[in-house]
C-alpha positions in Angstrom: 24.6 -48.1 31.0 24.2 -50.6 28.5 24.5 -48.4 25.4 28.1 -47.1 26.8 29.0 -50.5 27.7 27.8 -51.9 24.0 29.5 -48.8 22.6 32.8 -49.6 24.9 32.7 -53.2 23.8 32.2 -52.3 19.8 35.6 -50.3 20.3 37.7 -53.0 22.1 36.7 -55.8 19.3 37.1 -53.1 16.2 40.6 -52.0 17.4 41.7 -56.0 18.5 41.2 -56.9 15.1 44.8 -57.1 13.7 45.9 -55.1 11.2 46.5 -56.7 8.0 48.8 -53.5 6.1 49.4 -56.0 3.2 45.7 -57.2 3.2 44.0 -53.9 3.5 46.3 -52.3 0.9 45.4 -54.9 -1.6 41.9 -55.1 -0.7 41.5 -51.4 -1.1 42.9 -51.3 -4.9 40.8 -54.2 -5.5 37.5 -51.7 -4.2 38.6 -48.7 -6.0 39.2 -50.6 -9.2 36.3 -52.0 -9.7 34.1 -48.9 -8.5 36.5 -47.5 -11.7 35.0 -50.3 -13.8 31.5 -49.4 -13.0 32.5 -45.8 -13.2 31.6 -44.8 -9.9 34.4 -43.5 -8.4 33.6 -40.2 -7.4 35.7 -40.1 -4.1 39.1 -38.7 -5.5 37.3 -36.4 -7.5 35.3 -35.3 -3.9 38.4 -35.6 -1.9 40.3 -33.0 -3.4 37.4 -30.1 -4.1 36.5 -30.1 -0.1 39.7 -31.3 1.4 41.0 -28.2 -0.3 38.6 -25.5 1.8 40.2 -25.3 5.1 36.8 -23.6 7.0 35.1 -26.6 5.5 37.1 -29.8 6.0 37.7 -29.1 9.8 34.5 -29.3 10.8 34.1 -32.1 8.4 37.1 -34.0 10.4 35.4 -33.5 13.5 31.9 -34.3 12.2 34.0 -38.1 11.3 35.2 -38.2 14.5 32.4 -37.5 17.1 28.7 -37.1 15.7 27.7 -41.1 14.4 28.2 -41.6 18.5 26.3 -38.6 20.1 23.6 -38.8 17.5 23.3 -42.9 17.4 23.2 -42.7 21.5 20.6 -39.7 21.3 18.5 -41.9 19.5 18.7 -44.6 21.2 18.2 -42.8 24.5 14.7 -41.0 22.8 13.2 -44.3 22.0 14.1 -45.9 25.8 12.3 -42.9 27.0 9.8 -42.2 24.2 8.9 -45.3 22.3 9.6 -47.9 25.1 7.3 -50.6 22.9 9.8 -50.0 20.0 13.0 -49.8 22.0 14.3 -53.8 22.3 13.1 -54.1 18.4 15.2 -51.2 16.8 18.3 -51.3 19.6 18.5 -55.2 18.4 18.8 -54.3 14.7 22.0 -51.7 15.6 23.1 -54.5 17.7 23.2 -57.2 14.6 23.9 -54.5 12.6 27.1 -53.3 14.3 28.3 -57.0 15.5 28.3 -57.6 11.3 30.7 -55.2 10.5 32.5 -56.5 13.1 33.1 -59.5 11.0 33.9 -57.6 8.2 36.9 -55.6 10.1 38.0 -59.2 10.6 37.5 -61.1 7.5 38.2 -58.4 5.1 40.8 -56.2 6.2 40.5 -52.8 4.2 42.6 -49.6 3.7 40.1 -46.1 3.7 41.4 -44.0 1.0 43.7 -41.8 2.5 45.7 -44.2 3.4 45.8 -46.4 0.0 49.4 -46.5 -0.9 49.0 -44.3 -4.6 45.9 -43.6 -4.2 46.2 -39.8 -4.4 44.1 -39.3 -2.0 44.5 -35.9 0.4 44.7 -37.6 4.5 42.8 -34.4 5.6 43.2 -35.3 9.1 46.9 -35.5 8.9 47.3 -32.1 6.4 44.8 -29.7 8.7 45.9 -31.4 12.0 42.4 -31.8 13.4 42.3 -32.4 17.3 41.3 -35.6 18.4 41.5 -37.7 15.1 42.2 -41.1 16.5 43.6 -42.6 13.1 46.2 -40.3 12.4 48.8 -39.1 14.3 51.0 -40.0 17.3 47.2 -42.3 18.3 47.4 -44.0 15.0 48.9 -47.1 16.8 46.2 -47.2 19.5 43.2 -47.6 16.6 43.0 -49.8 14.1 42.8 -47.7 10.6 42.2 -51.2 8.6 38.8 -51.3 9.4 36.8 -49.9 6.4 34.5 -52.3 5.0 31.4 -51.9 5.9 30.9 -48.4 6.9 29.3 -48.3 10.0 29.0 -44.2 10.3 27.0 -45.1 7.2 25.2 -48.3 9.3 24.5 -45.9 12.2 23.6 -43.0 10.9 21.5 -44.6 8.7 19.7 -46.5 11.2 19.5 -43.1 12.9 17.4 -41.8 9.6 15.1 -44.5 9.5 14.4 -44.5 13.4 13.6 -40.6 13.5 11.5 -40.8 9.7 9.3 -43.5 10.9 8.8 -42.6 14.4 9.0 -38.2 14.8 5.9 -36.5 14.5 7.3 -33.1 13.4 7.8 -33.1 9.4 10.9 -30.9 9.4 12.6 -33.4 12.1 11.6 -36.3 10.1 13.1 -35.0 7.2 16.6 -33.4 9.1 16.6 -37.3 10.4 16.6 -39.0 6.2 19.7 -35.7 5.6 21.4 -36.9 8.1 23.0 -40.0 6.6 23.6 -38.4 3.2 25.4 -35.7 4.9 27.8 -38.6 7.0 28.2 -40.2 3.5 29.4 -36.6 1.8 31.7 -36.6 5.0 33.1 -39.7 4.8 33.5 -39.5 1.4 35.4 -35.8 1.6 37.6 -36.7 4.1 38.6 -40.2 2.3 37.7 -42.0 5.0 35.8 -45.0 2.7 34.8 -45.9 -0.5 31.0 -45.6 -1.8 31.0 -49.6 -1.8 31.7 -49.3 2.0 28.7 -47.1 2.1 27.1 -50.0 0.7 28.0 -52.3 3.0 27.1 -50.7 5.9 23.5 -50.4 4.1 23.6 -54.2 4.0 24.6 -54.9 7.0 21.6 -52.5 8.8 18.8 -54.3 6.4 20.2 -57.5 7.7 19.9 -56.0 11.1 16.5 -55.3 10.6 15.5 -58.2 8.8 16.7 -60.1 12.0 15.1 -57.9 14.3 11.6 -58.6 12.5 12.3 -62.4 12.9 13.0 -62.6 16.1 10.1 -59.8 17.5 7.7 -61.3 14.8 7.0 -58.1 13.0 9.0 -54.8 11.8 10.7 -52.4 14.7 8.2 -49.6 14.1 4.9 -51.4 13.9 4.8 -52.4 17.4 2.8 -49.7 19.8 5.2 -46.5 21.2 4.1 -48.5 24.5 4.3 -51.9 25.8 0.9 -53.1 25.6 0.8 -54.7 29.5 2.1 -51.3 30.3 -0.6 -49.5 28.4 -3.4 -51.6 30.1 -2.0 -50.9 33.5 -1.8 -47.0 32.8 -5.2 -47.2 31.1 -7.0 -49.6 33.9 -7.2 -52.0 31.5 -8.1 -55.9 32.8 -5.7 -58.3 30.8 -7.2 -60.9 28.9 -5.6 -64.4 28.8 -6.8 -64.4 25.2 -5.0 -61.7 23.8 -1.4 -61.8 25.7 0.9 -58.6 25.5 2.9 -60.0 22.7 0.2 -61.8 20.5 -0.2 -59.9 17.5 -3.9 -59.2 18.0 -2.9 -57.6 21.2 0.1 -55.5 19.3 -2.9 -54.1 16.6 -5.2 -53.5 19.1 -2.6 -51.0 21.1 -1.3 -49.3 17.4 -4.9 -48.9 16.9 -5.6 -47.0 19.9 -2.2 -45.0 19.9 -3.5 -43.6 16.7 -6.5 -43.1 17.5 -5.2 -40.7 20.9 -2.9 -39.3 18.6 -5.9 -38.1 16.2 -8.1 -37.2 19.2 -4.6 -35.2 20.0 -4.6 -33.6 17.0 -8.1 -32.2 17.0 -7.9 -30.9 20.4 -4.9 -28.7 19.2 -6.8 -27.2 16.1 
């Protein structure tokens, strides 16, 4: 309930931002001319070889329009139920990570590609007429198509990599979790939805989230034990020890040490 709720209340502030045409047009040649100065505009270039393959750039338009919320929420909902030590730690640094690129929308006000006026970019929403593409279209008006900078399918899916690297167990799922974000950012990139520096800045904007997770828990999101530690003692018949309180980093080694050590004892039992 909260996660829809959080989700719901992400959508109302993103799409109350006003939109800033003038702002976000200039803001966008500013980004695309000085990615030309550093030589790293690629998007155009991208744009134009996929948004010309029809059985490709559908699927790609839908990919932008659904999969950074089903995926994100998957997660999340796999590490409530899974990793309940981890969960507070990891949902707080989507939380910062997302309510900083909702000060970006706000402060600066940026045009995706497609829509840069001369930009010469192919709007391959509007050309292949995907089906529920909220920023183009006769639902254009309803979203707000200014807000660019910082990428949060980048931020998300991203965030999404990192959570199912560090904490999966089967290699080939670990390493589907790192493609995922590289696949969002050839996405967003072939359907000129954002610029590589808005890939950036939703990078930035998750280490920040992170970084302020680990200050406020004490240590990083995926150190702490897959289950609470008071939780663990209960389960385990464990008595609790004043000295060594269910937050107090001794306590928090202690229960790592003995997950891994199960997981080992795990392990040999299999083979």
């Amino acid at each position: 309930m909260l996660i829809a709720f959080s989700y719901w209340l992400y959508s109302v502030i993103r799409n109350a931002v006003p939109e800033q045409e003038t702002a976000a047009q200039h803001n966008a040649r500013a980004i695309h001319g000085f990615e030309k100065l550093l030589h790293f505009d690629a998007e155009r270039a991208v744009n134009h070889a996929v948004g010309s393959v029809h059985w490709l750039i559908v699927p790609m338009n839908y990919y932008y329009t659904s999969l950074h919320f089903v995926f994100t929420i998957a997660v999340l909902v796999w590490l409530f139920r899974w990793h309940p030590g981890r969960y507070a730690a990891a949902r707080t640094a989507l939380f910062v990570t997302t309510g900083l690129a909702l000060v970006g929308f706000y402060v600066f006000p940026l045009a995706p590609p497609r829509l840069m006026a001369g930009g010469g970019f192919i709007d391959t929403v509007a050309v292949n007429h995907t089906v529920a593409a909220f920023d183009s279209g006769s639902t254009a008006g309803a979203f707000n198509q200014y807000a660019a900078m910082p990428s949060m399918h980048i931020g998300w899916s991203a965030w999404v990599g990192v959570t199912v690297w560090c904490l999966a167990r089967n290699r080939w799922i670990r390493v589907l979790g790192l493609l995922y974000p590289v696949g969002t950012l050839v996405v967003i990139i072939s359907t000129a939805n954002h610029f590589l520096l808005d890939a950036a800045g939703g990078l930035v904007c998750l280490a920040a989230g992170f970084g302020a997770s680990a200050a406020l828990y004490g240590r990083w999101a995926f150190r702490f034990p897959r289950i609470p530690v008071q939780e663990r003692r209960v389960a385990y018949g464990q008595a609790v020890d004043a000295d060594r309180r269910p937050n107090s980093p001794v306590a928090l080694n202690e229960a790592a040490a003995a997950e891994r050590k199960d997981e080992r004892a795990g392990a040999r039992r299999i083979t």
